[in-house]
N, C-alpha and C positions, 0 to 999 in steps of 0.2 A: 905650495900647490897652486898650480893655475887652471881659473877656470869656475866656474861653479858645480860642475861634477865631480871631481878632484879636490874641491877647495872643501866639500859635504865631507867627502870621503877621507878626507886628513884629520876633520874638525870630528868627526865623531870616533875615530882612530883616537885621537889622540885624550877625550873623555873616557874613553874604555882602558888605553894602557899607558897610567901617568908614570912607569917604569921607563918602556923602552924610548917616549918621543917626551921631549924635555920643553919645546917650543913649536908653532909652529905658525907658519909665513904665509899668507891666503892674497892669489892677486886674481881678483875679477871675481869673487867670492858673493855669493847672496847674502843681502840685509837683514830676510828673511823667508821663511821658507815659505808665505802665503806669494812670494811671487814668479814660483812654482805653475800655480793657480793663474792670476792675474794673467802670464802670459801666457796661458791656453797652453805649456809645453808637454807636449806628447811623451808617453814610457818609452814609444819604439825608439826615439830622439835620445830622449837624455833620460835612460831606465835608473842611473844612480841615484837621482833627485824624487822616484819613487817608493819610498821606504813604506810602506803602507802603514799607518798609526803613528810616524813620527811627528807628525804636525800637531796631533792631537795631545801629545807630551810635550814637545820642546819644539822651541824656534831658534834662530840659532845665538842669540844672547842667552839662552839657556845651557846651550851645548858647550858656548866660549865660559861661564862662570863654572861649567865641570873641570875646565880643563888648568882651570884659575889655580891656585897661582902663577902657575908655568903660563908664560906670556902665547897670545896669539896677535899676530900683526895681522894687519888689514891694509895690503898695499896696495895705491889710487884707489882707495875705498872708493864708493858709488853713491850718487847722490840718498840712495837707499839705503845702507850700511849707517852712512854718515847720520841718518836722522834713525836710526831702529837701534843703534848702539854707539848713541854719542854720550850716553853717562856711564859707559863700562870703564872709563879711568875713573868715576868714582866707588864703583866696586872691588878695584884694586888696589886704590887707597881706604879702601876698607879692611884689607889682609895684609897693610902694610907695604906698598908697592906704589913708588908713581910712576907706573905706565900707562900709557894711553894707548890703545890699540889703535887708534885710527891715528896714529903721528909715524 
């Protein structure tokens, strides 16, 4: 998925149905979801990014460890990914797994 409305919208897809999607690929993806917030973005703009209450449950290292063990890659991760989910390869070498999402 590309994008950060697309990239939410695959990432939470893919916590809810570990059946139909097996993996899933995120480029330009949010680090996290406070920066939603930070860049003042409007619902009329980007209404995928406002789930009302999902902030208040899950950020999206949270979303990626549902979706665990089935890999999510994070391509040209952002300097904000990079630092909000740079020990999610050692959550997956915690299930037995050494992948690195942001490689």
């Amino acid at each position: 998925a590309c994008g950060d409305q697309l990239g939410l919208s695959a990432l939470v897809a893919a916590a809810l149905e570990e059946e139909a999607i097996k993996r899933v690929e995120l480029m330009g993806a949010l680090g996290s979801l406070k920066e939603v917030i930070e860049r003042n973005d409007s619902v009329d703009k980007k209404p995928v990014l406002f789930c009302f209450g999902l902030l208040e449950h899950f950020d999206i290292r949270q979303l990626v460890a549902m979706v665990a063990p089935r890999q999510v890659r994070f391509v040209d991760a952002g300097e904000r990914a990079k630092e909000e989910l740079k020990d999610l390869k050692d959550f997956y070498a915690i299930l037995g797994s050494k992948f690195d999402p942001l490689r």
